[in-house]
C-alpha positions as CSV (number, residue, x, y, z in Angstrom):
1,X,133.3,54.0,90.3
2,X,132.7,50.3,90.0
3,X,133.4,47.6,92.5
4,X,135.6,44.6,91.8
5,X,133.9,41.6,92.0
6,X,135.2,38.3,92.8
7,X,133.8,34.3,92.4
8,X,133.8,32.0,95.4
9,X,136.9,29.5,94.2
10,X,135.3,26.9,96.9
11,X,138.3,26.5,99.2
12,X,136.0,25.5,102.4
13,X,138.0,28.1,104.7
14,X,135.0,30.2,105.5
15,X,133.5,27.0,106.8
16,X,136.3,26.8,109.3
17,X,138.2,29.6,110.4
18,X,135.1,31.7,112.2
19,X,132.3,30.8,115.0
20,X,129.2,30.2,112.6
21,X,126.0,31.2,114.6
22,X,122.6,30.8,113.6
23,X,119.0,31.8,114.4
24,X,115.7,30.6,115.0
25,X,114.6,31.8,111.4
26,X,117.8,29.6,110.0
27,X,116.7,26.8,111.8
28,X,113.0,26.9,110.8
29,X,114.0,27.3,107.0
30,X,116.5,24.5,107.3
31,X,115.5,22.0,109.7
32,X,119.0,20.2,109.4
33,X,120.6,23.4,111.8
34,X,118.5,22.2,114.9
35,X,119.7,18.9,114.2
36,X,123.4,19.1,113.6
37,X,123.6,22.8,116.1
38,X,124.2,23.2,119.5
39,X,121.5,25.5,121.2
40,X,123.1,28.2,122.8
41,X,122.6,28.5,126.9
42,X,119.0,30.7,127.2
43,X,121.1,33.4,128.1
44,X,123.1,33.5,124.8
45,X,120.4,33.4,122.8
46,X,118.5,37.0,121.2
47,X,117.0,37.5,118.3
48,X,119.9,36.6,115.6
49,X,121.7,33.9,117.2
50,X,119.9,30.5,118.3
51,X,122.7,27.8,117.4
52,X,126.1,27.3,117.5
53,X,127.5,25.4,113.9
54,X,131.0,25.7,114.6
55,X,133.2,25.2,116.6
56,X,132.0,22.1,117.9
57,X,133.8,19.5,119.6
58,X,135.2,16.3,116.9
59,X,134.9,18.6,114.0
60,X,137.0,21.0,111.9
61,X,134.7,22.4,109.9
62,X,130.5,23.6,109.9
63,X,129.0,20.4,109.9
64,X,127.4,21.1,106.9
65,X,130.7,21.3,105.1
66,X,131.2,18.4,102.8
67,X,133.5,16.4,101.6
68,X,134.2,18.2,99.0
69,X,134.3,21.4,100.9
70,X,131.2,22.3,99.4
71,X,128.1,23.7,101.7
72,X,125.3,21.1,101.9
73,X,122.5,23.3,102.8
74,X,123.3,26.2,100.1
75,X,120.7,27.2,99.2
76,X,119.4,27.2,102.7
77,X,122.1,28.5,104.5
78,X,122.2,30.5,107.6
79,X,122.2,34.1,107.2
80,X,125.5,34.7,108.6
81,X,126.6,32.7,105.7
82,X,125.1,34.7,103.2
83,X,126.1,37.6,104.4
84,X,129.7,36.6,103.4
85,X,131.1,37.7,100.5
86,X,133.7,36.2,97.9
87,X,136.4,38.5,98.1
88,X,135.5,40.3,101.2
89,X,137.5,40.6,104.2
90,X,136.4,37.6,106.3
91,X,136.9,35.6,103.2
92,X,140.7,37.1,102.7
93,X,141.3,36.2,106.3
94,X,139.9,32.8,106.3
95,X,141.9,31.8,103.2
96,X,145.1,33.6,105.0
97,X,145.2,31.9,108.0
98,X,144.9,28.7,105.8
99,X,148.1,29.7,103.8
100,X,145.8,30.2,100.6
101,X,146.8,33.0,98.5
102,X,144.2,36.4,98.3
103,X,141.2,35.7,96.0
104,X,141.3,37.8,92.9
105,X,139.2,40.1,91.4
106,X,137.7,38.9,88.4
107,X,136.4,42.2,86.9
108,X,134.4,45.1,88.2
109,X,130.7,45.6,88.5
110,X,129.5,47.9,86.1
């Protein structure tokens, strides 16, 4: 049985329809994340979730969303984010709240 697989269109709507956390680890890989996050109150914070990227007040998106919807910090990103899948269902959910149609398959895994 293969798996249908599916290729990231870039829509953005990850970036801004779920809280994006991330940890200490995050931070120390990409320095940017203590910068542009909020800490979380000491009481919030174990070992997977440090920072706050979104929601944060004055901005609709991760703050590392840019302009063109694209992630700045890629190949950097927190784990959270790479964690999420094209196609998956947090991805299907983002894009429906957004009135985006489903992502398609584009084949299956062999």
């Amino acid at each position: 049985m293969s798996a249908e697989v599916y290729a990231c269109d870039e829509c953005g709507k990850c970036c801004q329809s779920f809280p994006i956390f991330a940890s200490q680890s995050d931070a120390e890989r990409e320095p940017r994340i203590a910068l542009e996050g909020r800490r979380l109150p000491l009481q919030m914070v174990d070992a997977r979730w440090t920072y706050r990227l979104y929601p944060l007040p004055f901005l609709e998106a991760c703050p590392f969303a840019g302009a063109d919807r694209r992630c700045t910090i890629y190949a950097s990103r927190p784990g959270v984010c790479q964690e999420l899948p094209a196609g998956g269902w947090q991805c299907q959910e983002a894009r429906r709240r957004h009135g985006l149609p489903p992502l398609l398959p584009v084949g299956n895994a062999s």
